[in-house]
N, C-alpha and C positions, 0 to 999 in steps of 0.2 A: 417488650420493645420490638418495631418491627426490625426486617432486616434492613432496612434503609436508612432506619436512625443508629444499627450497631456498625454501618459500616461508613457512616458519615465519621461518626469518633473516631475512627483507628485513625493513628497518625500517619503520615505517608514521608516515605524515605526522606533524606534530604538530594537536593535536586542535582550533587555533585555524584550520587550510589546509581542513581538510574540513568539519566542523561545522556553519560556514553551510550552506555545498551542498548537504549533504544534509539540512538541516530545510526548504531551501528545494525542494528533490529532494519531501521530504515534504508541504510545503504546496500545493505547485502541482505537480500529475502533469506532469513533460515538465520544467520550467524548470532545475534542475540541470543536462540535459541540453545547455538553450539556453545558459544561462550558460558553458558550458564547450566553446558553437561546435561543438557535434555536431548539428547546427540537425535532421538527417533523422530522429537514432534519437530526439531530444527532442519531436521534433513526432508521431514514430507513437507513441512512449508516452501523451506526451496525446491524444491520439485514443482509444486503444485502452484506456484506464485509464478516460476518460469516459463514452466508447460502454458500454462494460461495467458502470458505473455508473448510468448511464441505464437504460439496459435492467432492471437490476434493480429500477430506482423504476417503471419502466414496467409489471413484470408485479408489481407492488404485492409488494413483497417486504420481510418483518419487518427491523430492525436488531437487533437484540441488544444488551441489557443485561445487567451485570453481574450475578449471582445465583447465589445460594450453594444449598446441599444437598448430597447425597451429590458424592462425586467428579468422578466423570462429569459432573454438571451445571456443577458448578463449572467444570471446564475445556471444556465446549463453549461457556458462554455467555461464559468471560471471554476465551476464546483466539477466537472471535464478534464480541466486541464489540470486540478492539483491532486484528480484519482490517479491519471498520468503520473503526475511527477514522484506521488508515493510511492510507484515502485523501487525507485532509487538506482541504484547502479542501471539497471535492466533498461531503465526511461534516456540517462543522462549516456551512455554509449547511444544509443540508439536516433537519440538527437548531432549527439556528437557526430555519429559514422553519416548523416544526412536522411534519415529518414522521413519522406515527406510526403505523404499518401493524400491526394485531395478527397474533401470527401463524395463518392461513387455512389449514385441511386443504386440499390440491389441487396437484396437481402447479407450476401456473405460479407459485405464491405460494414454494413452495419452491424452484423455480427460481431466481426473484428475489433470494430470500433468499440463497443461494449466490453469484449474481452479484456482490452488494453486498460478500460478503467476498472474492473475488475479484479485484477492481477492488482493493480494501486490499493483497493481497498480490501483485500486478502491481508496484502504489506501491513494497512492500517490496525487491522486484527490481529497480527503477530505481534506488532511495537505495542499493544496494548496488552499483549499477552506477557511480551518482558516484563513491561512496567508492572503488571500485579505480581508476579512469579520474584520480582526485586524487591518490591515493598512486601515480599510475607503475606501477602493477601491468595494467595493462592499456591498449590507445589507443583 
């Protein structure tokens, strides 16, 4: 059998075991991790999820908003704005304190910009890292 049909059969948690972990995976870069006593790979995520978040707010870099138009637009600004909002805590201070950068022809601004949904989808790779490390799918 390949591996794709042995790991189609495993069964997977019930939705009440993982759930928290990983909105709390979501909300705090790194704490799923802590929670679940993986204390080293939880603390380099936070690190590495902030650091790369920082640095984006650091070389002033746009957030992305939802915004519709042809195709294309559609899905750079909304698949943009929820790499954004994956960061969770990091994203929603950040909104919250007014952060509001337009976006700047220039390399470093686009930089930043990148970083910012970056740092979202680091987050997205951690909560996904709960969620197999809670279903026994992974140690």
């Amino acid at each position: 059998m390949s591996d794709t049909a042995v790991a189609a059969k495993q069964p997977t948690a019930p939705i009440g075991q993982w759930l928290p972990l990983v909105l709390l995976a979501w909300l705090i870069p790194g704490a799923g991790h802590l929670y679940l006593k993986k204390t080293v790979r939880g603390a380099l995520l936070a690190v590495a999820i902030t650091v790369t978040f920082l640095l984006g707010i650091l070389m002033r870099g746009a957030m992305f908003e939802p915004m519709s138009g042809d195709l294309l637009t559609t899905i750079i600004y909304v698949g943009g704005f929820l790499g954004d909002m994956m960061s969770g805590i990091l994203y929603l201070l950040t909104v919250w304190l007014g952060y509001n950068q337009p976006e700047i022809a220039g390399h470093v601004h686009d930089y930043g910009t990148k970083f910012l949904v970056a740092a979202g989808l680091m987050n997205v790779l951690a909560m996904v890292d709960v969620f197999e490390i809670v279903s026994g799918r992974k140690d």
